[in-house]
Biopython code that builds the backbone (N, CA, C, O; Angstrom):
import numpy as np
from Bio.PDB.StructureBuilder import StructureBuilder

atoms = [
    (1, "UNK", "N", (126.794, 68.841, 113.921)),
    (1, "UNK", "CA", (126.874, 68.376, 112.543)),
    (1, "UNK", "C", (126.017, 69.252, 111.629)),
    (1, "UNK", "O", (126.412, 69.496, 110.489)),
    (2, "UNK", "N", (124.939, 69.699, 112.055)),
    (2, "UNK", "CA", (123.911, 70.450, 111.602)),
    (2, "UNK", "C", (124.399, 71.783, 110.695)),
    (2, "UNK", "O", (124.259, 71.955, 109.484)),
    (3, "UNK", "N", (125.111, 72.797, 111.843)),
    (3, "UNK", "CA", (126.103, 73.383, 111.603)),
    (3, "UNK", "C", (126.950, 73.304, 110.571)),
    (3, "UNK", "O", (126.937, 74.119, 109.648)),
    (4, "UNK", "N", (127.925, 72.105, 110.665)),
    (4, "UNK", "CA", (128.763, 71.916, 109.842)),
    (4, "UNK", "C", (128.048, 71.672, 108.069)),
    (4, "UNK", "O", (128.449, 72.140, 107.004)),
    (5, "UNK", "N", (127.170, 70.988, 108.291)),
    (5, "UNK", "CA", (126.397, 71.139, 106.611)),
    (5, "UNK", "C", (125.847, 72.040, 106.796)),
    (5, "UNK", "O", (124.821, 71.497, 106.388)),
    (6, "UNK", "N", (125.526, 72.976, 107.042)),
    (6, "UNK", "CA", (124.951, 74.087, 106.694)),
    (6, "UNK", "C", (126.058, 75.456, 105.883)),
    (6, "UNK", "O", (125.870, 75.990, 104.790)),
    (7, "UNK", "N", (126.956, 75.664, 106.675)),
    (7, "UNK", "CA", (128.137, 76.329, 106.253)),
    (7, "UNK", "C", (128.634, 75.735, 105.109)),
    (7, "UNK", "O", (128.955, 76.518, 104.214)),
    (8, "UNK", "N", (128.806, 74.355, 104.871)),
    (8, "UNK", "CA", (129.320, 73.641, 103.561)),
    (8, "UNK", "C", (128.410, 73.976, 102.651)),
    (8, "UNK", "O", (128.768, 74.424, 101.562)),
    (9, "UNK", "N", (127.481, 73.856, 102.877)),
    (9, "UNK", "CA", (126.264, 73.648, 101.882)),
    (9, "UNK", "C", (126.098, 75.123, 101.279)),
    (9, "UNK", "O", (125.614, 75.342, 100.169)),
    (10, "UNK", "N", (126.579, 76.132, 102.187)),
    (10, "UNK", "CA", (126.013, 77.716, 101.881)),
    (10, "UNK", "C", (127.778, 77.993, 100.865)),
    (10, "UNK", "O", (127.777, 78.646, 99.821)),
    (11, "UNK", "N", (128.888, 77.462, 101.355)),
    (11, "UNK", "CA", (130.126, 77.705, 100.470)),
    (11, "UNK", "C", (129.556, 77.267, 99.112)),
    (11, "UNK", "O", (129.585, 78.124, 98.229)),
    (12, "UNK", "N", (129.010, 75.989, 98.794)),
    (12, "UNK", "CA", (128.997, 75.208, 97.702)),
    (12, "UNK", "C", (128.321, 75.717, 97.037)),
    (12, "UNK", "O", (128.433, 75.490, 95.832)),
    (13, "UNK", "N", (127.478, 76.485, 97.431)),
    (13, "UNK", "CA", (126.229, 77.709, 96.641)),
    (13, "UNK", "C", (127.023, 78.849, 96.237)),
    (13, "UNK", "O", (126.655, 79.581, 95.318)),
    (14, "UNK", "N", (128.150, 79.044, 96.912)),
    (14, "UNK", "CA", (128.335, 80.853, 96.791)),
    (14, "UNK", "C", (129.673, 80.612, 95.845)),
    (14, "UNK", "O", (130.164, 81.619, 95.335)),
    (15, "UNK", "N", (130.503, 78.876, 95.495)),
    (15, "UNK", "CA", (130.814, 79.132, 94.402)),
    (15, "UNK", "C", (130.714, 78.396, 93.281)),
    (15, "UNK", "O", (131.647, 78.034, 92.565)),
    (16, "UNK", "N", (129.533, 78.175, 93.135)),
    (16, "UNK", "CA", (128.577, 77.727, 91.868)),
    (16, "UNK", "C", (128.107, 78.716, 91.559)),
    (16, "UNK", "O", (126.972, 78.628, 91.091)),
    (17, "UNK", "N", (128.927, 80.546, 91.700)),
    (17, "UNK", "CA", (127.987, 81.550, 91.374)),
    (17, "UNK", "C", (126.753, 81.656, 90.620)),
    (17, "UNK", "O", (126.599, 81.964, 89.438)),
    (18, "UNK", "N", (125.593, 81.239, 91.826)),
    (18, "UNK", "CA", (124.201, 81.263, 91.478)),
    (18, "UNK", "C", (123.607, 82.489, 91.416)),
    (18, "UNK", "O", (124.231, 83.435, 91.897)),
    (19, "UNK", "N", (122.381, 82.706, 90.856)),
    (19, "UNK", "CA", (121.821, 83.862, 90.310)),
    (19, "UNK", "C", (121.438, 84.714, 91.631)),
    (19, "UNK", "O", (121.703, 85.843, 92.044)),
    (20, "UNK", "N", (120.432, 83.240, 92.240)),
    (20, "UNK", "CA", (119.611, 83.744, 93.684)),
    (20, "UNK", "C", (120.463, 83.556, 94.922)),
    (20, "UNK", "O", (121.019, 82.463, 95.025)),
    (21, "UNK", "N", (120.659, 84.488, 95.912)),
    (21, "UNK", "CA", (121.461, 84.429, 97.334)),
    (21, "UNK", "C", (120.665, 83.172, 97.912)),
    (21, "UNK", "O", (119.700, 82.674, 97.332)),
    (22, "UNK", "N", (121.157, 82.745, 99.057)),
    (22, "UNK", "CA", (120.625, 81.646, 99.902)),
    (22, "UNK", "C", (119.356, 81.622, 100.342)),
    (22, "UNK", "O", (118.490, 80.747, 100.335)),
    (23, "UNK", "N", (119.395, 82.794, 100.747)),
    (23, "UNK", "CA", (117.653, 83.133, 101.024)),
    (23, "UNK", "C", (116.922, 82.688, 100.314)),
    (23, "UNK", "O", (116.143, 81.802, 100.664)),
    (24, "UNK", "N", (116.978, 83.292, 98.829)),
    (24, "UNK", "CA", (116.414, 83.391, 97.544)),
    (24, "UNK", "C", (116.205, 82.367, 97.478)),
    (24, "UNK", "O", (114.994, 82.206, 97.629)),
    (25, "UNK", "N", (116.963, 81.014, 97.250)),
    (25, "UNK", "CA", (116.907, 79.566, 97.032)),
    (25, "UNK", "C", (115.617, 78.376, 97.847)),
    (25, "UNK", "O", (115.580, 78.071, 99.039)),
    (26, "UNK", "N", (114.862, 77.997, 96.954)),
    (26, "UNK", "CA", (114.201, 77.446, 97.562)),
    (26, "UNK", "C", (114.304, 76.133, 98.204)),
    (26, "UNK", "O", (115.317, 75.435, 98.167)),
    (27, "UNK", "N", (112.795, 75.715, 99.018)),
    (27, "UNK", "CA", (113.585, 74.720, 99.629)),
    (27, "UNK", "C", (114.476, 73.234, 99.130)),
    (27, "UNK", "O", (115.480, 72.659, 99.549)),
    (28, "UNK", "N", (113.487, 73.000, 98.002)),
    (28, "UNK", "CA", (114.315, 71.741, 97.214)),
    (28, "UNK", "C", (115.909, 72.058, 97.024)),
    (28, "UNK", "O", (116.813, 71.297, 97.372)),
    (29, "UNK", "N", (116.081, 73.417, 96.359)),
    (29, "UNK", "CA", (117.556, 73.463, 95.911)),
    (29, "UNK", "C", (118.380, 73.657, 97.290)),
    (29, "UNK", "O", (119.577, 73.371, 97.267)),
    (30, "UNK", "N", (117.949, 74.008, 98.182)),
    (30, "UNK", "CA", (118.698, 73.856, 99.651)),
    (30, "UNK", "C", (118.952, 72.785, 99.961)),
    (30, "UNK", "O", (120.131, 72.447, 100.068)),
    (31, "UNK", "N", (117.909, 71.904, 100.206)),
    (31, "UNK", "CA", (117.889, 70.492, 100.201)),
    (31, "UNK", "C", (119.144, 69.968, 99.455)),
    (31, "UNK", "O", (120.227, 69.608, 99.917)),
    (32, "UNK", "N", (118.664, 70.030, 98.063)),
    (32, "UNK", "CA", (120.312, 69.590, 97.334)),
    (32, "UNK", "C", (121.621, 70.093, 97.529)),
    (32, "UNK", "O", (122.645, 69.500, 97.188)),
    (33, "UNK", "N", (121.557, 71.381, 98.176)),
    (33, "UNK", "CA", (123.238, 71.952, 98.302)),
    (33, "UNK", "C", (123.666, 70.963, 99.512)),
    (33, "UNK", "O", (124.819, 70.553, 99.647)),
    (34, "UNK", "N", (122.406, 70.577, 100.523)),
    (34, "UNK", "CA", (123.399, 70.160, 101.914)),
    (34, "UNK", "C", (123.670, 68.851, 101.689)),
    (34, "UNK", "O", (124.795, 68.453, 101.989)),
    (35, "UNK", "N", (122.734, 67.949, 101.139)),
    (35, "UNK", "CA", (123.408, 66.797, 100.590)),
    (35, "UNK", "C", (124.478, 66.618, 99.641)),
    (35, "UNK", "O", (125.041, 65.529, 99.526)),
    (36, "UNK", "N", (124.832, 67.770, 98.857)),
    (36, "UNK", "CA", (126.487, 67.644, 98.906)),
    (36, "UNK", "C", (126.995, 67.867, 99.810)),
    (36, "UNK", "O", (127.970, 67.175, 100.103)),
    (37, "UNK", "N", (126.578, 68.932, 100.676)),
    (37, "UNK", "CA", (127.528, 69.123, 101.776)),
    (37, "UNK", "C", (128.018, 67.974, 102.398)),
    (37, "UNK", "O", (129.199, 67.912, 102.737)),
    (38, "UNK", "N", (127.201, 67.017, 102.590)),
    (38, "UNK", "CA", (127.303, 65.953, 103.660)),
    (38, "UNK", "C", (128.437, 64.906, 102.831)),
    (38, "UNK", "O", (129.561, 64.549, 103.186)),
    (39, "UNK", "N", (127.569, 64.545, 101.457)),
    (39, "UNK", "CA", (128.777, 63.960, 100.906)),
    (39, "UNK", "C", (130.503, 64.486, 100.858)),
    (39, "UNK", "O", (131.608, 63.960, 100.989)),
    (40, "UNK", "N", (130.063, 65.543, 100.647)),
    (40, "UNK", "CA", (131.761, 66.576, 101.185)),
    (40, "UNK", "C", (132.376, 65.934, 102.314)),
    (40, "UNK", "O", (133.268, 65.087, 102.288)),
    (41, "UNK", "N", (131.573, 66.628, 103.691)),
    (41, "UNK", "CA", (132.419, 66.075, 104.977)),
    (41, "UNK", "C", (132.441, 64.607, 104.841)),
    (41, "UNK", "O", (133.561, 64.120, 104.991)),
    (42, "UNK", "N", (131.260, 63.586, 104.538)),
    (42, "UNK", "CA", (131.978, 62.768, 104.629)),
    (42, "UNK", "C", (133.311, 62.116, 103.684)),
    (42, "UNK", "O", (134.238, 61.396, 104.056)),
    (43, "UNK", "N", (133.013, 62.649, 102.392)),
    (43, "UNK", "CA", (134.245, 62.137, 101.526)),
    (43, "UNK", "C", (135.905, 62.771, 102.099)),
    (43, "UNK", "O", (137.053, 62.328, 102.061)),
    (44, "UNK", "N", (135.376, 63.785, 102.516)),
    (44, "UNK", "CA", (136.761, 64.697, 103.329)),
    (44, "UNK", "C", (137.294, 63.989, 104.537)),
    (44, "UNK", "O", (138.486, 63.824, 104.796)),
    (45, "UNK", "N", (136.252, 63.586, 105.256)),
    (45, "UNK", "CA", (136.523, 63.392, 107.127)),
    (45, "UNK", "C", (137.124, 63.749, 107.952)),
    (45, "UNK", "O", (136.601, 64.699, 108.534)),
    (46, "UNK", "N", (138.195, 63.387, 108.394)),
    (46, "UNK", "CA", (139.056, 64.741, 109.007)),
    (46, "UNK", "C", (139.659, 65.799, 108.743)),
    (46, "UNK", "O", (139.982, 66.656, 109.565)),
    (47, "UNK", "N", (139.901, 65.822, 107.303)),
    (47, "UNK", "CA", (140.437, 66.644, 106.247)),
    (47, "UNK", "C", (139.529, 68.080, 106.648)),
    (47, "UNK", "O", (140.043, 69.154, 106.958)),
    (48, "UNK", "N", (138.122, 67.811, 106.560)),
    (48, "UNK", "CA", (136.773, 68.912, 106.232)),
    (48, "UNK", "C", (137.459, 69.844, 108.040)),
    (48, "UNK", "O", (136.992, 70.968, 108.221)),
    (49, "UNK", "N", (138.114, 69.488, 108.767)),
    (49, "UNK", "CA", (138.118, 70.331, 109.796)),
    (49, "UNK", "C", (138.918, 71.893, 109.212)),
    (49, "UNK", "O", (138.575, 73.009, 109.601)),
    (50, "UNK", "N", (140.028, 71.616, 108.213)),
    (50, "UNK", "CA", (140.481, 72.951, 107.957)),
    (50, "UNK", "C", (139.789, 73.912, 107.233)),
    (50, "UNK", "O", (139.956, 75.113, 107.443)),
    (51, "UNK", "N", (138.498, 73.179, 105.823)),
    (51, "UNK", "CA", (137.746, 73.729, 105.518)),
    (51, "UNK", "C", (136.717, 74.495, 106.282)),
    (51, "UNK", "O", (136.378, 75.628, 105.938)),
    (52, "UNK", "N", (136.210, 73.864, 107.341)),
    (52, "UNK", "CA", (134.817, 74.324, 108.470)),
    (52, "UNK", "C", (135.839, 75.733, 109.326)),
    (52, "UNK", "O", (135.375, 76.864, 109.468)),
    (53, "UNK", "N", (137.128, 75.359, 109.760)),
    (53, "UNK", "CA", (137.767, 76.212, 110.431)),
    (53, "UNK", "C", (137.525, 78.173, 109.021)),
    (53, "UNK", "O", (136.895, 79.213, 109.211)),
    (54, "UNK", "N", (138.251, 77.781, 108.037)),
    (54, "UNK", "CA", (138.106, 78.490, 107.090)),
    (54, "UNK", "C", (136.764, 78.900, 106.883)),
    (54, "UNK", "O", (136.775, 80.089, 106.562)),
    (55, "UNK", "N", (135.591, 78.434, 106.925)),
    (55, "UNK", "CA", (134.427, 79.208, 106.690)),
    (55, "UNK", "C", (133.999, 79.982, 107.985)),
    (55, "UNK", "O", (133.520, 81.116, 107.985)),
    (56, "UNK", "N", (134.201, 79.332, 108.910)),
    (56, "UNK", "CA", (133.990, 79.630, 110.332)),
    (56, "UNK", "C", (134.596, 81.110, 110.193)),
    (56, "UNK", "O", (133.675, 81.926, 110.160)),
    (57, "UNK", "N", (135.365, 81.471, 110.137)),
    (57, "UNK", "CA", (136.401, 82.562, 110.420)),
    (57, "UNK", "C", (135.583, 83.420, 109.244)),
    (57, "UNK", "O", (135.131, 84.527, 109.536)),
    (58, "UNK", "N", (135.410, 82.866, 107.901)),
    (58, "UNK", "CA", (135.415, 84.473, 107.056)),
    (58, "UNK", "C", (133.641, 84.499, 107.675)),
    (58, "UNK", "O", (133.140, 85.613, 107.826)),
    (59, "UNK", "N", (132.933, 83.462, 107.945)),
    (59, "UNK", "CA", (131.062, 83.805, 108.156)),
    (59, "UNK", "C", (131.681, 84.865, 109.570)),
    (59, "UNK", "O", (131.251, 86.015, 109.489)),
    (60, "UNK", "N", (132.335, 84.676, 110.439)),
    (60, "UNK", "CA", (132.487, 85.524, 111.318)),
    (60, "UNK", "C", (133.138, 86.689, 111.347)),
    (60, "UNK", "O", (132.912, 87.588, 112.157)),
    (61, "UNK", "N", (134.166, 86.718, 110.253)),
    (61, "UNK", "CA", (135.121, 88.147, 109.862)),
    (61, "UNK", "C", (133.758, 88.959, 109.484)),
    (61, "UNK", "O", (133.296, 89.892, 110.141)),
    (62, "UNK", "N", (133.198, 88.398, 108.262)),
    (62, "UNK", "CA", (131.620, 89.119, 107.478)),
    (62, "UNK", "C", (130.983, 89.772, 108.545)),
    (62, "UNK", "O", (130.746, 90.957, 108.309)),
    (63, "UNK", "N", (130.657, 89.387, 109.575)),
    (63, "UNK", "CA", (129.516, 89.526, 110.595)),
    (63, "UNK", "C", (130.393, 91.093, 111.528)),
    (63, "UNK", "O", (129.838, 92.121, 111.916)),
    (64, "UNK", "N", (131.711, 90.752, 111.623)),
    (64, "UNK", "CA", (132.375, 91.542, 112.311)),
    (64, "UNK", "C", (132.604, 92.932, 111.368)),
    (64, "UNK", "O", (132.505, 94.106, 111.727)),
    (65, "UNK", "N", (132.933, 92.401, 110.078)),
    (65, "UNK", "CA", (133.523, 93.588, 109.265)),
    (65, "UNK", "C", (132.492, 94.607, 108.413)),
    (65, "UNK", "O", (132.806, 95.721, 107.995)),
    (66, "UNK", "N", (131.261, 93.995, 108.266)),
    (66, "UNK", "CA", (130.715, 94.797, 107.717)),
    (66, "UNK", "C", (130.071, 95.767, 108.762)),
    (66, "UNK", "O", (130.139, 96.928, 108.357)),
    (67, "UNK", "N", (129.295, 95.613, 110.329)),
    (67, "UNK", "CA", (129.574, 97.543, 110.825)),
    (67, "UNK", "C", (130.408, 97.980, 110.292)),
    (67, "UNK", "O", (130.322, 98.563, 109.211)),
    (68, "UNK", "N", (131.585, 97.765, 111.046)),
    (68, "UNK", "CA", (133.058, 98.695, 110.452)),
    (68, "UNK", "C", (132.685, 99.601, 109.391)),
    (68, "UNK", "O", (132.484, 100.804, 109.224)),
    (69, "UNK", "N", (132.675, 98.218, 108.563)),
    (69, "UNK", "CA", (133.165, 99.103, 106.557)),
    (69, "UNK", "C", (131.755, 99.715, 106.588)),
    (69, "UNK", "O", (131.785, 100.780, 105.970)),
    (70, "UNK", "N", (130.597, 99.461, 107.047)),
    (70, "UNK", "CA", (129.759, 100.954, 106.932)),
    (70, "UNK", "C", (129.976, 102.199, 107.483)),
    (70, "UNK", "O", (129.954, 103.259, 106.857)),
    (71, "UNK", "N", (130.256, 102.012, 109.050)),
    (71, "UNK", "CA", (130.812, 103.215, 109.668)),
    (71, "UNK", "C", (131.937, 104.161, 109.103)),
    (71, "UNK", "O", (131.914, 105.382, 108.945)),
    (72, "UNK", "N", (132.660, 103.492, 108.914)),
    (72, "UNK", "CA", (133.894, 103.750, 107.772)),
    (72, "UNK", "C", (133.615, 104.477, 106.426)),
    (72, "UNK", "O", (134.020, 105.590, 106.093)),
    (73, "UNK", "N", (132.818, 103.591, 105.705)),
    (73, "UNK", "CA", (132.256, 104.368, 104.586)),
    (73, "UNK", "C", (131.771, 105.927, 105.011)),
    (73, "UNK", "O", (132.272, 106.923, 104.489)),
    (74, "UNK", "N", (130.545, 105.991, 106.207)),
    (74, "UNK", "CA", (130.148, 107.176, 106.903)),
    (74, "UNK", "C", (130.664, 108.100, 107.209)),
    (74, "UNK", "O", (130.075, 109.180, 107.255)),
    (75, "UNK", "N", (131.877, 107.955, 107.500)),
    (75, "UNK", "CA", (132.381, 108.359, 108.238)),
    (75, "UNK", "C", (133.524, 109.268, 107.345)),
    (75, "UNK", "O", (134.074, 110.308, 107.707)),
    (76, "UNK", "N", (133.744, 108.325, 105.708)),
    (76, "UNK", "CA", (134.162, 109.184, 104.950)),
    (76, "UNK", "C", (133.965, 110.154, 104.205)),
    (76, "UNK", "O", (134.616, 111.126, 103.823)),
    (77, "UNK", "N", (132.443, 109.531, 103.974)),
    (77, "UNK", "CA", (131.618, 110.506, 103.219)),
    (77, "UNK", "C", (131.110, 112.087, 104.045)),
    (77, "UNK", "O", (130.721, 113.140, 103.540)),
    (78, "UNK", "N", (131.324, 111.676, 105.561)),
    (78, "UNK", "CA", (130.675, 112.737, 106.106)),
    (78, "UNK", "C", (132.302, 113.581, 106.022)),
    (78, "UNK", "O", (131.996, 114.729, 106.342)),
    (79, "UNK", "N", (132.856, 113.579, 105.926)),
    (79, "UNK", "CA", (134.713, 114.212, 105.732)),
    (79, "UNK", "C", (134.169, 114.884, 104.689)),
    (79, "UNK", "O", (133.658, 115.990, 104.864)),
    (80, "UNK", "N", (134.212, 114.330, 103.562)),
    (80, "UNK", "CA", (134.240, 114.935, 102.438)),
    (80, "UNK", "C", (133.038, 115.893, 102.120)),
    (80, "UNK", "O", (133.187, 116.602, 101.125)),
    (81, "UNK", "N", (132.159, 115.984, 102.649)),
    (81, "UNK", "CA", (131.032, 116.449, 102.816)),
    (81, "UNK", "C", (131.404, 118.062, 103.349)),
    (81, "UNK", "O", (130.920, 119.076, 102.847)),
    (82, "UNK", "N", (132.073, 118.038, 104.128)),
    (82, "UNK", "CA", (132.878, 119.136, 105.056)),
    (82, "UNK", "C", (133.839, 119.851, 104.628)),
    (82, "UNK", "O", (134.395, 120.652, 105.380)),
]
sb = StructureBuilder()
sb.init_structure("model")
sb.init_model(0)
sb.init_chain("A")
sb.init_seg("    ")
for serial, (resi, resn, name, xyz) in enumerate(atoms, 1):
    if name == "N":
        sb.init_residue(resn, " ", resi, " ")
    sb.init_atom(name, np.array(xyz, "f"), 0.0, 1.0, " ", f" {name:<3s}", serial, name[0])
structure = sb.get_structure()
């Protein structure tokens, strides 16, 4: 469950385009993002599984895709370099 508000809570921040990243955010305003979160899953309930599936996938695409798109970037610049 922990999990699951945490990922909600970090979506609900990233589109309330806030000034400060998650990090940045202190602890009170963290505090407040996950208690929406919670109100979320629970107002959602089984519904919140396609949402969690959906964050699940892009927090893990992110994690996967950005090596890549640096290497990539590197990898172009060192081309053109040549």
């Amino acid at each position: 469950m922990r999990h699951k508000v945490e990922l909600v809570a970090r979506a609900i921040h990233k589109a309330q385009d806030q000034e400060l990243s998650w990090d940045g955010e202190s602890t009170a305003s963290k505090k407040r993002f996950r208690e929406y979160a919670r109100n979320a899953i629970h107002l959602l309930g089984e519904d919140i599984g396609v949402l969690l599936l959906a964050l699940e996938e892009t927090t893990v695409g992110k994690r996967v895709e950005d090596p890549r798109a640096a290497v990539s970037s590197m990898s172009v610049a060192d081309s053109q370099a040549t």
